[in-house]
C-alpha positions as YAML, in Angstrom:
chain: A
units: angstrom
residues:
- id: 1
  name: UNK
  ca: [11.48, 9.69, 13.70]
- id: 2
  name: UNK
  ca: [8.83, 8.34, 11.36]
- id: 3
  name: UNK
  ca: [9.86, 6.22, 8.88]
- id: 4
  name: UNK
  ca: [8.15, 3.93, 6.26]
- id: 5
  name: UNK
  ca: [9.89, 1.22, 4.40]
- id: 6
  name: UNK
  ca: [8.09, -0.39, 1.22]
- id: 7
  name: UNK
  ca: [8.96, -3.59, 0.08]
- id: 8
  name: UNK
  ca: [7.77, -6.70, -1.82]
- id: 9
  name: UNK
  ca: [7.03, -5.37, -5.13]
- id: 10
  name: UNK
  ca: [8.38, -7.06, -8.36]
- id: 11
  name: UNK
  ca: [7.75, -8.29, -11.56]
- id: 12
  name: UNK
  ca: [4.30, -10.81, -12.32]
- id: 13
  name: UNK
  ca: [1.94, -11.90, -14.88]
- id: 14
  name: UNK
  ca: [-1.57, -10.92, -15.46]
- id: 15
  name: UNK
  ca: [-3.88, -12.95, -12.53]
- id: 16
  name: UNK
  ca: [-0.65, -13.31, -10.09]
- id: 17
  name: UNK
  ca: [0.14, -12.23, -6.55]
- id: 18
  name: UNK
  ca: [1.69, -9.87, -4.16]
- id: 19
  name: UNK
  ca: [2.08, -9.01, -0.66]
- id: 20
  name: UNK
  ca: [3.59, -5.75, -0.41]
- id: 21
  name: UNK
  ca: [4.89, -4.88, 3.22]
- id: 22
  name: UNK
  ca: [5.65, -1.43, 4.81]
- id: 23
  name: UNK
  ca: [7.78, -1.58, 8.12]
- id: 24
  name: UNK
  ca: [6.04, 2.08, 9.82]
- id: 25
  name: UNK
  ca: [8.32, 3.50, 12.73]
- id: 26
  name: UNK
  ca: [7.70, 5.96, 14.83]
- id: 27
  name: UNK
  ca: [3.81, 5.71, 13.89]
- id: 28
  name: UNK
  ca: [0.91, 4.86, 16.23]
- id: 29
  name: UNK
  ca: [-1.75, 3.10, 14.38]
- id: 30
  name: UNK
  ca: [-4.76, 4.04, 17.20]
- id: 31
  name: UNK
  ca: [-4.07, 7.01, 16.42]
- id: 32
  name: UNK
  ca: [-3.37, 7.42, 12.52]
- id: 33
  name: UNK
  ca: [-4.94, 6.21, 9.63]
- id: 34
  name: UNK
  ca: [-2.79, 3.91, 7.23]
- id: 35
  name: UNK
  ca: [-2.51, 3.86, 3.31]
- id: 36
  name: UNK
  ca: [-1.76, 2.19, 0.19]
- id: 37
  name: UNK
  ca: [-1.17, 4.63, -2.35]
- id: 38
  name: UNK
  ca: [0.04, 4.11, -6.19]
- id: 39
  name: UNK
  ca: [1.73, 6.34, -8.73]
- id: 40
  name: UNK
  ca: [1.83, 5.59, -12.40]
- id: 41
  name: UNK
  ca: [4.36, 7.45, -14.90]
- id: 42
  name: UNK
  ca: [2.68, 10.45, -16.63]
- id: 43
  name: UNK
  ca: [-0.38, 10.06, -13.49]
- id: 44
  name: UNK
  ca: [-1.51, 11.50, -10.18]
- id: 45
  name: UNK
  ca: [-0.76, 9.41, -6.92]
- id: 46
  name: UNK
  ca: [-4.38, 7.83, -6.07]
- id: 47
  name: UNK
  ca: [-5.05, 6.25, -3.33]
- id: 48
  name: UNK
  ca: [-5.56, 2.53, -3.27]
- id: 49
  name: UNK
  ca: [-6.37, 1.33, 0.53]
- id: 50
  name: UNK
  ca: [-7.23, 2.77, 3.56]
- id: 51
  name: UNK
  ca: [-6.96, 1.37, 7.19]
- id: 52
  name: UNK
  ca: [-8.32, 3.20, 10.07]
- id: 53
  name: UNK
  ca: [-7.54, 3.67, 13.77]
- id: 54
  name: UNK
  ca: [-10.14, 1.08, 14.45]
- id: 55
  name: UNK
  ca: [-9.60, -1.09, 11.45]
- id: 56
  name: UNK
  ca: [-12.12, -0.26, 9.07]
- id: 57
  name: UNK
  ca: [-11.02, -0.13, 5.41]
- id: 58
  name: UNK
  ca: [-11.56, 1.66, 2.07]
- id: 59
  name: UNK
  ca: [-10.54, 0.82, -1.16]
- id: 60
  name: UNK
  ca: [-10.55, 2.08, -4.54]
- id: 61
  name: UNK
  ca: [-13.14, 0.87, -6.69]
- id: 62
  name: UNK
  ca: [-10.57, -0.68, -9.73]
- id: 63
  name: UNK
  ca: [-9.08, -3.06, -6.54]
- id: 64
  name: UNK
  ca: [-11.80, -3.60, -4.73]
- id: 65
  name: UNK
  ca: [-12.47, -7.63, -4.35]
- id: 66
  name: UNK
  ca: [-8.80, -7.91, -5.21]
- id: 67
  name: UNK
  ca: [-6.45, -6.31, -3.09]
- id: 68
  name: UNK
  ca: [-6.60, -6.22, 0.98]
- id: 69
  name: UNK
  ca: [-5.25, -4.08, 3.28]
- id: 70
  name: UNK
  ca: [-3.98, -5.08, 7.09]
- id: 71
  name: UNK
  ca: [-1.84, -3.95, 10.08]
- id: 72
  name: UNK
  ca: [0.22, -5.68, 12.94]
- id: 73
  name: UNK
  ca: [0.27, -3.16, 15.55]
- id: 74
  name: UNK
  ca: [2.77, -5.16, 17.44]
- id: 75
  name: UNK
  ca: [5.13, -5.61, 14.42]
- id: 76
  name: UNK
  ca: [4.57, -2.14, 13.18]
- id: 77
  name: UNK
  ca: [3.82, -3.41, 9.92]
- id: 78
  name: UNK
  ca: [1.23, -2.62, 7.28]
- id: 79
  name: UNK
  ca: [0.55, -5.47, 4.25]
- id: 80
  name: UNK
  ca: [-1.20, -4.93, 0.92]
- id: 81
  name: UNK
  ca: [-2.04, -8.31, -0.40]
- id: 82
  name: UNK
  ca: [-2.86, -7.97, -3.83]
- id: 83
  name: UNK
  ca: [-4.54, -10.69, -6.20]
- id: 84
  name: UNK
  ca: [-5.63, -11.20, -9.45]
- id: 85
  name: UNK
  ca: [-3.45, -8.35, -10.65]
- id: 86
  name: UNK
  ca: [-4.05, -6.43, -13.58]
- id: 87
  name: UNK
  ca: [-1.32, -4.68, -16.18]
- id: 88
  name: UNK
  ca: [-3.21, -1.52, -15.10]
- id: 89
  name: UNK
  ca: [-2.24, -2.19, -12.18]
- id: 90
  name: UNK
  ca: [1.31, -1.22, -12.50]
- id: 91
  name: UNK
  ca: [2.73, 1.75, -10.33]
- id: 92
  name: UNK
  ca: [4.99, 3.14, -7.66]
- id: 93
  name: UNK
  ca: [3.24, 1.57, -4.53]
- id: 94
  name: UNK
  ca: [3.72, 4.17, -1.60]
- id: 95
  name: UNK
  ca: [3.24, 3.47, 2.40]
- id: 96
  name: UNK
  ca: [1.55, 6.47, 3.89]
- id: 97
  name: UNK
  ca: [0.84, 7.79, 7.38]
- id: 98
  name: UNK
  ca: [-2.37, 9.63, 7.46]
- id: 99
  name: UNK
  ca: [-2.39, 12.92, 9.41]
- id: 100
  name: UNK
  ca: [1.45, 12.50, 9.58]
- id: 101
  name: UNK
  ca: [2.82, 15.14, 7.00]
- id: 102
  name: UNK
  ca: [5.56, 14.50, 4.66]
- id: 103
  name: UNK
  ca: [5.17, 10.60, 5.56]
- id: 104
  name: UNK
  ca: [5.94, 8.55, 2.52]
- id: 105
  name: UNK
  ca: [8.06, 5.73, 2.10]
- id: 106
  name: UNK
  ca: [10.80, 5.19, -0.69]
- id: 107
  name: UNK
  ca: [7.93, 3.37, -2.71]
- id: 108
  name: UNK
  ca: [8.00, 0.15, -4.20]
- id: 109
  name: UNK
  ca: [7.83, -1.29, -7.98]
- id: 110
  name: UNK
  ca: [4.92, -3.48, -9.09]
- id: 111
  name: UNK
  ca: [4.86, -4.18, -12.58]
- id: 112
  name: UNK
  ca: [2.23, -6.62, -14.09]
- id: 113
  name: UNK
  ca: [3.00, -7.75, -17.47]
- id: 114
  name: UNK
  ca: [3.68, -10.77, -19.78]
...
């Protein structure tokens, strides 16, 4: 029954904006960790942002200051708002339920070019 929908990605400049959104069903966020992750071609999937039970965050150092992760519990929704973005920046952006095996969303396409 869980489910995790990506969605806002797209195409910006260098120094633009986006607010990524991942629709989470059938997960409880007291009682599982949420996550941002990214996958560039030829790399690993890394882990961008973190959101705990009780809504303390972590973020990897290359977004930190630029990128900020949040949840509506009541909407089921997690955001990723990210800022001054960076062509190194571009990836696969993945919605992930922590704890929740096998929980990955379709992913979503940021690319960050000129």
């Amino acid at each position: 029954q869980v489910q995790l929908v990506e969605s806002g990605g797209g195409l910006v400049q260098p120094g633009g904006s986006l607010r990524l959104s991942c629709a989470a069903s059938g997960v409880d966020f007291r009682l599982n960790s949420m996550g941002w992750y990214r996958q560039a071609p030829g790399e690993q999937r890394e882990s961008v942002a973190i959101i705990t039970p009780v809504g303390s965050t972590n973020y990897a150092s290359g977004v930190k200051g630029r990128f900020a992760i949040s949840r509506d519990s009541t909407k089921k929704e997690v955001y990723l708002q990210m800022n001054n973005l960076k062509p190194e920046d571009t990836a696969v952006y993945y919605c992930h339920s922590l704890g929740i095996r096998g929980s990955w969303g379709q992913g979503t396409q940021v690319t960050v070019s000129s």
